[in-house]
N, C-alpha and C positions, 0 to 999 in steps of 0.2 A: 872672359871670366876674370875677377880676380884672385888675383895669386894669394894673397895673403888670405883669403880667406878659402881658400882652396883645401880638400880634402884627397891627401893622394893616398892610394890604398897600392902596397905594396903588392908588386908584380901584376898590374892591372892597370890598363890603358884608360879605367874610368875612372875619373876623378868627379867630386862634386862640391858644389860650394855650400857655405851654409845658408845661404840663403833656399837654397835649392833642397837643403834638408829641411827646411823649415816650412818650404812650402810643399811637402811631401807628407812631413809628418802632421801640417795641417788641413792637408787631403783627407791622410789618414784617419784621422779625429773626424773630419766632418765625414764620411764615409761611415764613419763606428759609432756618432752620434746619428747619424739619419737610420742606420740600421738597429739602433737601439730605438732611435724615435718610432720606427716603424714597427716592432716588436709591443712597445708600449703600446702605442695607439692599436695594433689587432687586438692586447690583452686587454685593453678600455672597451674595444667594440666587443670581443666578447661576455665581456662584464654588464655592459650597457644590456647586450641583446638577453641576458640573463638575467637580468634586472627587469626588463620588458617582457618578460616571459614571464616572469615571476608575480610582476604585474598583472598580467592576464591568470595567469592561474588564477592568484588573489580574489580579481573580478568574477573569473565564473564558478569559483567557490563561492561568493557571497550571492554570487545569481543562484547557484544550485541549493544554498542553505534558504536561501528564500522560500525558494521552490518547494523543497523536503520536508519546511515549517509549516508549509500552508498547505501540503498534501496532509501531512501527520494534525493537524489540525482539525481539517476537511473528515478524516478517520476518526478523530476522536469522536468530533460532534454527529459523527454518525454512527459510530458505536452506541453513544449516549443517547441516539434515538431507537435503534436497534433492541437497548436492554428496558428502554420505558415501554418502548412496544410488544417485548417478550412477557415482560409484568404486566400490563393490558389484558396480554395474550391466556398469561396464566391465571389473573384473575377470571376474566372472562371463563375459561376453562372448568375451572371451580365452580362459578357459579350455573357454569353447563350440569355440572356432573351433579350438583346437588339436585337442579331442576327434571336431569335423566330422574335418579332415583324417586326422585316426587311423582314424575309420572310413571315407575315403573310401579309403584306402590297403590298408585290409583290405577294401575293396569289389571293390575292383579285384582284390588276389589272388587271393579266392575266384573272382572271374570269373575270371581266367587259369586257376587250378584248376578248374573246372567248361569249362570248353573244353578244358582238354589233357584231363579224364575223358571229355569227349565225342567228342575223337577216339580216346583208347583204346577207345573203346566201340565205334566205327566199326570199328577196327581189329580191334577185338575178335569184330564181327558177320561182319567178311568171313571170318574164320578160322575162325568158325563155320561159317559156309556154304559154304565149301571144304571143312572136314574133313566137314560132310554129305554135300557133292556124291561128297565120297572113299570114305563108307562107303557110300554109295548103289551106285559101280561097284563096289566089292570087293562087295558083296551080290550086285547080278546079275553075277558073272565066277563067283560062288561056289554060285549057284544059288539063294540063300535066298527 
């Protein structure tokens, strides 16, 4: 070692030189930059993998907004069929009900019709059965 540049530290058998601190304290440093470096580089990867996730989020958010757009779509256009066909539905309805009443109206006539033929018919049987009863006595007054 040399002397001159020798480092005695009092009451200690270890001495060191400076070159010997120098290549200590740039152990030290590269030891405290690899550990810094490695420190950085996890904080990058985990930046990165966050980044990449974020990524994919991003992506199946836009896959699911697709999705969501063209379900909600698919609903509209078939609501809007839904309420053309409920309108169909209720016209059709209407013109049911008007046609009910139509014929319940000519239900009814015919029944009034079919009771007054029923009492002509009545009417009709007793006249029968009188002029029977009539030609019955003109026969025997007549001898026949």
């Amino acid at each position: 070692m040399n002397v001159f540049f020798q480092v005695v530290q009092p009451h200690s058998n270890f001495a060191l030189s400076v070159a010997d601190w120098i290549t200590i304290m740039v152990g030290a440093a590269a030891v405290a930059v690899t550990v810094s470096i490695y420190f950085v580089a996890a904080r990058v990867n985990r930046a990165q993998i966050r980044m990449q996730q974020g990524a994919v989020d991003a992506n199946a958010y836009e896959r699911a907004k697709i999705i969501y757009e063209g379900a909600i779509s698919t609903l509209q256009h078939e609501l809007n069929n839904l309420r053309a066909e409920m309108d169909r539905l209720r016209a059709a309805n209407e013109s049911m009900s008007t046609e009910m009443a139509r014929v319940r109206a000519l239900n009814q006539s015919i029944q009034d019709e079919v009771s007054r033929l029923n009492r002509t018919n009545e009417d009709l049987t007793i006249q029968v059965t009188r002029l029977h009863q009539q030609v019955n006595i003109i026969e025997k007054k007549n001898g026949n």
